[in-house]
N, C-alpha and C positions, 0 to 999 in steps of 0.2 A: 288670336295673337297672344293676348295671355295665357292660354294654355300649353304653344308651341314654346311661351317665353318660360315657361315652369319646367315644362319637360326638357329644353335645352340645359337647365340650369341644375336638374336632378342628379345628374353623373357628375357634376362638380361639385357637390355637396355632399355626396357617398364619397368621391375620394377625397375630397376634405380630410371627413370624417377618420375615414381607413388609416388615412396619415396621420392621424393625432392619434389612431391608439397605435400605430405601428409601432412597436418596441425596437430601439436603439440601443445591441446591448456590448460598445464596445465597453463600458466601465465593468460588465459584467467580463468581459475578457482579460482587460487590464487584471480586474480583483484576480480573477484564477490566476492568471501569471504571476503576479506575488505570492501569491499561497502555495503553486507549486514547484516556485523559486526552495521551498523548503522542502517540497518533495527531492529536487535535486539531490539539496543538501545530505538529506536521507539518504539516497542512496550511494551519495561519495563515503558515509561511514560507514554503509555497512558491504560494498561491495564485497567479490566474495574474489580473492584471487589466489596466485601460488599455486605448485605442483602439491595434488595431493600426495599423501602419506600413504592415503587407503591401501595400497596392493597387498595381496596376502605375506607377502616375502619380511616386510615391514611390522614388528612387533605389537602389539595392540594397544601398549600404555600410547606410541609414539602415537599411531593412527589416530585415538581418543583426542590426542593433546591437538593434532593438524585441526581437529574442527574449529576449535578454539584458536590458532593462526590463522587463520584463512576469513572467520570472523574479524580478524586487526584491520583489513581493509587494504593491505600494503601485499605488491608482488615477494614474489621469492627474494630477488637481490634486496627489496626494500626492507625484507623482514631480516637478513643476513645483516644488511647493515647498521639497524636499528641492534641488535644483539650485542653489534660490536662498537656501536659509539658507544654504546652507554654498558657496557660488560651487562649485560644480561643473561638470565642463565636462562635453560628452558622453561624451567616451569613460571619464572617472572614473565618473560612472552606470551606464557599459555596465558597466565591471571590477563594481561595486558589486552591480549584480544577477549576471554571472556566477560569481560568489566561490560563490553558495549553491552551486552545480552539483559545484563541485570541493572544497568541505568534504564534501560527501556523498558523494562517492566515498569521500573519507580517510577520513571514518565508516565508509562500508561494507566497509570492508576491514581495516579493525583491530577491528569492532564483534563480529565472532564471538572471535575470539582470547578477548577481554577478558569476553564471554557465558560463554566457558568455563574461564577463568580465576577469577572472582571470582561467578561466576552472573547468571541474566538478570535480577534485581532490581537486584545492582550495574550492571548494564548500564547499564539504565534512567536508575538514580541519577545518571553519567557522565551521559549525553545530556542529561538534566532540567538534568544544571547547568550545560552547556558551550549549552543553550538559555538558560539565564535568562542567564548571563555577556556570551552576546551579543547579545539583546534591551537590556541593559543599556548594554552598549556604545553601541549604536545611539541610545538613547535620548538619553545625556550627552554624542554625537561633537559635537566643537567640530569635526572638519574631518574628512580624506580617509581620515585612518589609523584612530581609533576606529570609524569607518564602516566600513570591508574587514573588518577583524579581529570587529566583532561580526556584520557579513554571514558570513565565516568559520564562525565560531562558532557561529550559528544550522542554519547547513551541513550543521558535523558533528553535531550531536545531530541530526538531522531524517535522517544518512545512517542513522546510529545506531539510532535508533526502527527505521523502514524494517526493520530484522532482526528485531531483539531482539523487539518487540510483536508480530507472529503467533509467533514459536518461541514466548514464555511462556503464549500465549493455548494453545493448540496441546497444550503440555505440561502444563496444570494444567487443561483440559479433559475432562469425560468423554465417552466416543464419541460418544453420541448426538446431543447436539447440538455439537459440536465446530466444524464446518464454518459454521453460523450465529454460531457466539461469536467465531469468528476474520474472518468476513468484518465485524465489526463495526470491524474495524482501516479498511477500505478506507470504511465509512461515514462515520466520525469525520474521515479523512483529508477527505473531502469535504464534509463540514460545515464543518469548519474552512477551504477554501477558501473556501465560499461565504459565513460569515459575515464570516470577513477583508472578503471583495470589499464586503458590504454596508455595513458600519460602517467599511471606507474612505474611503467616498464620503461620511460626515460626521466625520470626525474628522479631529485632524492626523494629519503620519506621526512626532510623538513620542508624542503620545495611543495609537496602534497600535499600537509598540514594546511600551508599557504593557500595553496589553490583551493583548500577545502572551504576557509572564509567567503569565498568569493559569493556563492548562493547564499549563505545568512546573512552576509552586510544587505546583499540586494533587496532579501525578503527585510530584513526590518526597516529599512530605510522605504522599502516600496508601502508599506501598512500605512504611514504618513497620509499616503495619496489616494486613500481608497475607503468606499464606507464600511461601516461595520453591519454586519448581520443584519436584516429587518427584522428577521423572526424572535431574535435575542434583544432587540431594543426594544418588541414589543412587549414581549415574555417581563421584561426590568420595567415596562410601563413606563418608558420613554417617547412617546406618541411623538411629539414635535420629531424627534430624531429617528423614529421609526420611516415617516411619513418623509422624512426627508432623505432618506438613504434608500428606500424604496424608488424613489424618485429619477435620482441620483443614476441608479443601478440599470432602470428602465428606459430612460434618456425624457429631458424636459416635458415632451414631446405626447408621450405614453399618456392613457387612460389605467392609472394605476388602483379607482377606485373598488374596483371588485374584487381583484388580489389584496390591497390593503383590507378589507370588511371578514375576506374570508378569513384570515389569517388572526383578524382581531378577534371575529366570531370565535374562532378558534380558541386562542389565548384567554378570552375569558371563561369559556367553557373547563379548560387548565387550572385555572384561577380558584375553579371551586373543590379542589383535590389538595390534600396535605401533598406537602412536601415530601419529596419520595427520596427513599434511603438505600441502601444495600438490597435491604432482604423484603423489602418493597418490591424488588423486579421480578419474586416468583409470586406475585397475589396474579390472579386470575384474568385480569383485566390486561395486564403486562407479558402474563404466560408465552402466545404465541410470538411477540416481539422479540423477547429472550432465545428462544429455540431456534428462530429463523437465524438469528444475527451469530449466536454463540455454535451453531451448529453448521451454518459456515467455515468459521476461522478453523471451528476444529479441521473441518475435512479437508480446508484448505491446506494446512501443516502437516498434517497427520496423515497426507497422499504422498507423503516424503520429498515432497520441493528441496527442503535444507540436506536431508542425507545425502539427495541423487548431487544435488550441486556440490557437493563438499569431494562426490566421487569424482566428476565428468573430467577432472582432466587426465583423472589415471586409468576409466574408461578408454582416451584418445593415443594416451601410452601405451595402454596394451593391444590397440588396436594398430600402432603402427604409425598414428596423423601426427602430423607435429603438432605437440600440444598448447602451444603458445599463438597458431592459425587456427586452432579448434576452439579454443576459449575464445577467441576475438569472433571468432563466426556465432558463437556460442551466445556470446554479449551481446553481438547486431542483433541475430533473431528472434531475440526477445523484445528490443525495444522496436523492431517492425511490425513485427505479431502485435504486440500488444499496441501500436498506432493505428495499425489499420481497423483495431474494433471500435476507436472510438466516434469514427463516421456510421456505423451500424448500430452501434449500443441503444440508440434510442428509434431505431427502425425496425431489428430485431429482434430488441426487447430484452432483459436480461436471463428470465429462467432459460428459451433457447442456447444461449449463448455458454453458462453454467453446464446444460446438458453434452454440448458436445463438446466441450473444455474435456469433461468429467470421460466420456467416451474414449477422448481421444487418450486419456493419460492410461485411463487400462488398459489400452493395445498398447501403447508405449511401455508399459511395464511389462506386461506379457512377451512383447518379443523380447525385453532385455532380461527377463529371466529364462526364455528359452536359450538365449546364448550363453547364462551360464551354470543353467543346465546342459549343455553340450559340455559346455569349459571343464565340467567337475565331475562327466563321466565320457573324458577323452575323446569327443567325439567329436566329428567335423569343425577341423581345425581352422581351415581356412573362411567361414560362416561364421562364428564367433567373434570375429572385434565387430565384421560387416554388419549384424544382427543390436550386439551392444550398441554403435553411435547412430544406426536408424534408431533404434529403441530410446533412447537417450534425449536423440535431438526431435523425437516426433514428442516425447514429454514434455519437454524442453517448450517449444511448439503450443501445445494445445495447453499447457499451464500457461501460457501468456494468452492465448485466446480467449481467455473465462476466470479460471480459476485464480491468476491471481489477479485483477483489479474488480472482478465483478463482488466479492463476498464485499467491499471495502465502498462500492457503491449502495448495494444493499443494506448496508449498517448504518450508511449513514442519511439513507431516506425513512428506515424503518420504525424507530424510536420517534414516543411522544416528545415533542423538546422537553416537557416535565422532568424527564425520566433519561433524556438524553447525556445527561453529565456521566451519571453513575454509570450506567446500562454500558455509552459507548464505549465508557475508559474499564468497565470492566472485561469488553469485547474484546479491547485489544490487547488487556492483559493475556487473554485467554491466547490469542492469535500470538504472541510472542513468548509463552511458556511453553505453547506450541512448536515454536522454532527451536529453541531450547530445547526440549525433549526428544525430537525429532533428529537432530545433530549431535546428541549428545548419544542415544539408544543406535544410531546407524552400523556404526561400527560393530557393536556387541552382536546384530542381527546377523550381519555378515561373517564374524565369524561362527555363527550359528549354521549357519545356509547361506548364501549367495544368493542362489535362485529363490526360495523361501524369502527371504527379506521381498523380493521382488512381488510375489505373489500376493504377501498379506500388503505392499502398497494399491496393486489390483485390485484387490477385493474391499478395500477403503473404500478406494477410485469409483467399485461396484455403484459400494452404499450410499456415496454421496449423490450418483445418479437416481436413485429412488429417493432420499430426502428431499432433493430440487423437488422432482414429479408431484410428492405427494405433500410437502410444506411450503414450500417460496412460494409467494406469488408472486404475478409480475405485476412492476410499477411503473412499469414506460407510459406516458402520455397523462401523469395525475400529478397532481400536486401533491404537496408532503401532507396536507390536510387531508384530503382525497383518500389517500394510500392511510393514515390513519382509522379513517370510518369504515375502510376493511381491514384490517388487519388486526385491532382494537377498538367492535363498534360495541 
């Protein structure tokens, strides 16, 4: 009888059990949703909209200056009328949109310091309100100067974000789905482009400013309600706060003791390494961290994301499409692309995913430089635009499948949190002088070659598929600890 009464009683005490460590992780949802309430915001500054300049017919100072417009964030009529509230001349519009370019560097380069300084919630808080301030700005410019300084302003919180929101997503994640929660950064970043670009094209651009608040009030007011980092409260040896936000993150409920230990294991093992500085990140120990993450952003930029974008909608001109259903198809495909990865992200894994991003972008370039290699030796006429917006829209495509939110996951599991401030904010320096260069050299390429500019994008495309192969590992299914003792044992 006692035996039958033990064994009846055995699968109610396993699932007890099960249930008390079962992880509860809507606060783990909530926190992402606040953090990538700033991704939004991100992408409402820096959306990319307006008819390009590019076409050959079009002078090259002008073409040079469109990238820098197009950066402003505001459609065609909004940038016509922003010219003429306030008499602007061109080149004050060109500084106007490039301002965003060089706040975000400044972000990204003091945005870790100040992560590990005050923690990535304070981060956020900084960016949230150095966004509203110059949203604000822009809003009430009577003239040239309140216009730079809130274009500035919007910059730096937008460089800001850019770090801060995958580390926090990253670190208050549990493994499992970790890689899906953070690529939710790169999603939001792209909704927030494409709904800018939408509700551009009917509103003003002070109406826009307006709307642009909307995600930084949310994000800083939502930080209120959420905890801070575990790994960053243990790293500052705030145990009560660590132990409590872990808690918190995991639901009352959780068996948080072995994640707490590993983590602490961790941090004090950190504990006994000097403070790490700049030129710290190329000592030996750090070496492969640096390469992985910085070798990324390059290939990410440097496969020509900013150039092709800055082209696509004089690609859709010359092809014939109307170019105002081409960009809006242009905007959706990116923000579906890149949602549908983040249900696989952590099933697939990340280097797969990088591989065939990376595949796909050098067919995509390939066939848009055979189209205008036809274009430029008068050849099959009718082939040519058809060849471009495949070529275009399959880049288009397989960079939202990999290439842009996976480098951005990878950087931010990759790094010892030691070394995490410098290392990130100098990653994302990298990745945003990146875009800069990459928009800024487009034009000069093409009138070089056409097809040429396309080809050395290919052969980036190539390279970056043998760097994945033979540097990234993959970190689906480990914890950040984990992914450390490989990657830095």
């Amino acid at each position: 009888m006692s035996k039958a009464s033990d064994d009846s009683r055995e699968p109610l005490v396993e699932k007890h059990v099960a249930e008390s460590k079962q992880e509860q992780p809507w606060m783990v949802y909530l926190s992402t949703f606040v953090a990538v309430c700033g991704s939004f915001a991100f992408g409402s500054c820096v959306s990319i909209h307006g008819k390009s300049l590019g076409s050959d017919s079009v002078p090259e100072s002008a073409s040079l200056m469109n990238g820098f417009l197009m950066q402003a964030g505001y459609s065609s009529p909004a940038q016509a009328a922003i010219r003429s509230d306030l008499s602007l001349t061109i080149a004050e519009f060109s500084l106007f949109g490039s301002l965003l370019t060089f706040g975000a560097m400044f972000g990204a380069i003091t945005s870790g310091p100040i992560a590990d300084s005050i923690g990535r919630k304070g981060a956020m808080r900084v960016s949230s309100a150095f966004c509203v301030a110059g949203w604000l700005a822009i809003f009430f410019a009577k003239g040239v100067v309140a216009l730079d300084l809130g274009r500035l302003a919007t910059g730096y919180g937008m460089g800001a974000f850019s770090y801060v929101v995958p580390i926090f997503i990253a670190e208050i994640a549990p493994k499992a789905f970790r890689g899906a929660l953070t690529t939710l950064n790169q999603i939001l970043i792209c909704t927030g482009v494409s709904v800018s670009f939408i509700i551009g094209t009917m509103v003003t651009w002070r109406v826009l400013a307006l709307i642009g608040l909307i995600p930084c009030a949310v994000s800083f007011l939502g930080l209120f309600c959420i905890p801070e980092s575990p790994r960053w409260l243990a790293k500052m040896g705030r145990d009560t706060e660590f132990e409590a936000a872990l808690r918190k993150l995991r639901g009352k409920k959780a068996d948080v003791s072995e994640e707490a230990a590993e983590i602490q294991d961790y941090i004090e093992t950190l504990e006994r390494l000097p403070k790490a500085k700049a030129l710290d990140l190329f000592q030996r120990r750090y070496i492969r961290s640096v390469l992985i993450a910085f070798g990324l952003m390059v290939f990410q930029q440097f496969g020509g994301i900013n150039g092709i974008c800055f082209y696509t909608s004089s690609i859709f001109e010359q092809a014939g499409f109307p170019t105002r259903l081409g960009m809006i198809i242009y905007a959706i495909l990116q923000v579906v692309i890149t949602a549908l990865n983040a249900p696989i992200v952590d099933r697939a894994g990340r280097k797969p995913l990088l591989l065939v991003s990376a595949t796909g972008l050098v067919i995509g370039c390939l066939i848009t430089a055979v189209s205008f290699y036809l274009k430029a030796h008068d050849m099959a006429h009718e082939a040519v635009p058809v060849l471009a917006v495949v070529g275009i829209m399959m880049y288009i495509a397989s960079f939202s499948a990999g290439m842009g939110a996976m480098p951005w996951v990878v950087m931010s599991e990759i790094f010892p949190i030691n070394i995490k401030g410098v290392a990130g904010g100098m990653a994302t320096l990298v990745n945003w002088f990146g875009a800069w260069a990459v928009s800024y050299t487009f034009n000069f390429l093409m009138s070089w070659s056409s097809y040429g500019t396309f080809i050395i994008y290919a052969v980036i495309n190539a390279l970056a598929i043998v760097f994945v192969i033979a540097v990234v590992p993959e970190t689906k299914g480990k914890t950040l600890e984990e992914i450390q003792a490989v990657v830095n044992p």
